[in-house]
C-alpha positions in Angstrom: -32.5 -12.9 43.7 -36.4 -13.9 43.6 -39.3 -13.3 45.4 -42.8 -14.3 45.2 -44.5 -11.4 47.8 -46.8 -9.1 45.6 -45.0 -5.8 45.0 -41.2 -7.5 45.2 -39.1 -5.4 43.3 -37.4 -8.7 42.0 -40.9 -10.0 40.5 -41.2 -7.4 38.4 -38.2 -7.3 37.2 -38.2 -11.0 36.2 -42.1 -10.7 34.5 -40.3 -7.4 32.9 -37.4 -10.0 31.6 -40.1 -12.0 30.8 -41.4 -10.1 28.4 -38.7 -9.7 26.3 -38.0 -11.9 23.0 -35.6 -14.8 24.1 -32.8 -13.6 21.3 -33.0 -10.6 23.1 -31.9 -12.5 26.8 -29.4 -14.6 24.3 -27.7 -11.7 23.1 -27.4 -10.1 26.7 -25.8 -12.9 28.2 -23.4 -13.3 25.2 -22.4 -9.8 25.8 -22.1 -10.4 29.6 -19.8 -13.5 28.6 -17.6 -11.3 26.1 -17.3 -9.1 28.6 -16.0 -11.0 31.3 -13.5 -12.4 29.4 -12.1 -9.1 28.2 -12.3 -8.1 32.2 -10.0 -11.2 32.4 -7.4 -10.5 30.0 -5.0 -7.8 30.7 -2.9 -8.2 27.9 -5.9 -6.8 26.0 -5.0 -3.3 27.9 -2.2 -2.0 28.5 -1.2 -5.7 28.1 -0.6 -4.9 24.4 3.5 -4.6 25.1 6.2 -1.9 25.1 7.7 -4.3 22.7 5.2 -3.9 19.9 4.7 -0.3 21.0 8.1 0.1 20.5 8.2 -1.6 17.1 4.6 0.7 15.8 7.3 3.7 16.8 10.3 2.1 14.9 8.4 1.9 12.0 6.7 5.2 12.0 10.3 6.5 12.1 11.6 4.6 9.0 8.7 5.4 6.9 8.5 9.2 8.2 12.8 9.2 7.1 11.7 7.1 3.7 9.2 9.9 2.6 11.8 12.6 3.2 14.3 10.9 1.2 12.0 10.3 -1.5 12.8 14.3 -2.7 16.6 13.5 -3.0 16.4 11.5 -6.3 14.4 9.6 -8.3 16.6 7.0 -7.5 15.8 6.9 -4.1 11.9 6.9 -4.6 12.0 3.6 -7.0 14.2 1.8 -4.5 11.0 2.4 -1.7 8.0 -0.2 -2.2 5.8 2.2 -0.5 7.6 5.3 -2.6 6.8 3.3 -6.0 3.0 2.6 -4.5 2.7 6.6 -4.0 4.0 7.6 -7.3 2.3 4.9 -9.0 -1.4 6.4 -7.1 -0.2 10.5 -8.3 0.7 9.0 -12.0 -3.1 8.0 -11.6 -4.8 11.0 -11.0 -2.9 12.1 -14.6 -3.6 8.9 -16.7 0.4 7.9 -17.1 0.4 4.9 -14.8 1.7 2.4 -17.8 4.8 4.7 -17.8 5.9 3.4 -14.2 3.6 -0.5 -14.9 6.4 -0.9 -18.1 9.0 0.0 -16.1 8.3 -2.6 -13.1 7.5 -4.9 -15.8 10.9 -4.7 -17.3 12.7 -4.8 -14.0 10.8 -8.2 -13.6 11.4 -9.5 -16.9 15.1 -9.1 -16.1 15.0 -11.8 -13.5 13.5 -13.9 -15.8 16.0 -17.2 -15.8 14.3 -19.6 -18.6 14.7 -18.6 -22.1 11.0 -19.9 -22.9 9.8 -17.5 -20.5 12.0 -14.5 -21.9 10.6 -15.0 -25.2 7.0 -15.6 -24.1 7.0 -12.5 -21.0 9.1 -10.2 -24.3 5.8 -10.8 -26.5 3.6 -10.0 -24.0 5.2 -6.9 -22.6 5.9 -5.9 -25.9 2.4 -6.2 -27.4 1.0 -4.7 -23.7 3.2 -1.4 -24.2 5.9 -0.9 -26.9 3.6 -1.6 -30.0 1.9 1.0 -32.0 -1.6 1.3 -30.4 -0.7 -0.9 -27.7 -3.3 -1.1 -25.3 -1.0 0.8 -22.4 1.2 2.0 -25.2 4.3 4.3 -23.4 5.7 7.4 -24.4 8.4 6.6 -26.3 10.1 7.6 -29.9 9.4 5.5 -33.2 12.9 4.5 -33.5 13.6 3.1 -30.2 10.1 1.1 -30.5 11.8 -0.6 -33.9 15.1 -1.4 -32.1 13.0 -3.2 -29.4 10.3 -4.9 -32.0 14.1 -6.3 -33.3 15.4 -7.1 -30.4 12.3 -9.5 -29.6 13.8 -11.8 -32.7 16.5 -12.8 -29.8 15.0 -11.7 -27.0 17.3 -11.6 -23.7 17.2 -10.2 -20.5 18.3 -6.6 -22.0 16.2 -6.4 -24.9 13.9 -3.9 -23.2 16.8 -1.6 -21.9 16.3 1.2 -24.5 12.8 1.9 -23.9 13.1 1.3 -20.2 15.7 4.2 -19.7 13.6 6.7 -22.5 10.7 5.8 -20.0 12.4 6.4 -17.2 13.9 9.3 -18.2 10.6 10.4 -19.3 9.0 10.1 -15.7 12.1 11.8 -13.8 12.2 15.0 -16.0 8.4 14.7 -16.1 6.3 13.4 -13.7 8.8 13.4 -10.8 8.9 16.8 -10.2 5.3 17.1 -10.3 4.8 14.3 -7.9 7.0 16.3 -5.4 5.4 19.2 -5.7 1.9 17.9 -5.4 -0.8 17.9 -2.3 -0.6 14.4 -1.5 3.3 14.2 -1.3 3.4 17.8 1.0 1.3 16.1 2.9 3.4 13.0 3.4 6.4 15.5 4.4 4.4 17.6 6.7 3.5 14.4 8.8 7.0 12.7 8.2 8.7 16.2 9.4 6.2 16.6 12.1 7.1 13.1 13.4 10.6 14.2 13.4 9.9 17.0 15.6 7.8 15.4 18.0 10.4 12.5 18.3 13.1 15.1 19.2 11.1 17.0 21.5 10.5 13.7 23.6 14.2 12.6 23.8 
C-alpha cells in the first residue's frame, strides 16, 4: 500500500519504517520468511506422527519397567546401560565410583582377543586400581591384590576374576542397598510406577 497525500496513514508508516536501522527491517523479514514456511509445513504440527508418538510411549514404558526391575537384584541393574549410568552417578555423590570403573574395566578386558593387548590393558588396569596407592585403588584385601600382581606374569582373560567378584561383592552388600534406598532412585520409581498407573488407567 502507498500513498503520497499529506496525512496518509500509509506515509507515515513507511517514514516510521524508515526510521528504523536496516538490520532491524532484515531481521523482520527473516522472521516473516521463517514463518511462512513453518505455516507451510504441517508435519511440523501435529504432523510429527502417531508412529514416533507411539515409539516416545514404547520407550517410556521399557525404561519405566527397567527402573523397577532394577530393585530385584544387582544382577539385573548391571545388565541395564542406563541402570549402570545411575549407580555409577549415586557411587559419586559417595566417592566410590572406581569400585563400579574397575569392574566395567575388567568386563572389557575380558573381550580382549590379542595377547599384546591383554598384557598391555592387565598393566594398565592393574597399575590404575589393584596396586597399593593406585591412583583409583579399590577396596580389596592384600592377599587377593598379590594373587592378581602374579597373575599379570601370564596375564589372560581371567586374571582379574578374583578381585572383580571381591569388588563386586563389595558393591552389592554395600553400595547396592544404599543406592535403592536413596532419593534419586525413589524418585525414578515414583515416576516409573506412576507411568504404570497412568498407562492402565488409559487402556
Amino acid at each position: 500500500m502507498s500513498c503520497w497525500m499529506p496525512g496518509c496513514p500509509a506515509l507515515s508508516m513507511c517514514r516510521g519504517l524508515a526510521t528504523l536501522p536496516i538490520t532491524c527491517l532484515e531481521r523482520a523479514k527473516d522472521l516473516k520468511t521463517r514463518l511462512g514456511v513453518l505455516l507451510h509445513k504441517p508435519e511440523l504440527g501435529h504432523g510429527v506422527g502417531t508412529s514416533s508418538k507411539l515409539q516416545l510411549g514404547s520407550r517410556r514404558r521399557d525404561s519405566s519397567r527397567e527402573v523397577l526391575e532394577w530393585r530385584e537384584s544387582f544382577d539385573q541393574l548391571l545388565k541395564s546401560k542406563s541402570g549402570v549410568t545411575a549407580f555409577h552417578t549415586f557411587l559419586k555423590t559417595e566417592f566410590s565410583e572406581e569400585n563400579l570403573d574397575f569392574w566395567l574395566a575388567c568386563e572389557d578386558f575380558k573381550k580382549t582377543r590379542s595377547k599384546t593387548k591383554l598384557a598391555s590393558k592387565a598393566n594398565r588396569i592393574f597399575e590404575e586400581f589393584v596396586q597399593s596407592e593406585a591412583p583409583r585403588e579399590v577396596n580389596i584385601d592384600h592377599e587377593t591384590r598379590e594373587i592378581t600382581r602374579k597373575n599379570l606374569s601370564g596375564a589372560t582373560s581371567a586374571c582379574f576374576n578374583e578381585a572383580q567378584a571381591k569388588t563386586r561383592t563389595l558393591m552389592e552388600k554395600d553400595s547396592y542397598p544404599r543406592f535403592l534406598k536413596s532419593a534419586s532412585y525413589q524418585d525414578m520409581t515414583k515416576q516409573a510406577t506412576s507411568r504404570g498407573i497412568s498407562k492402565r488407567s488409559h487402556t
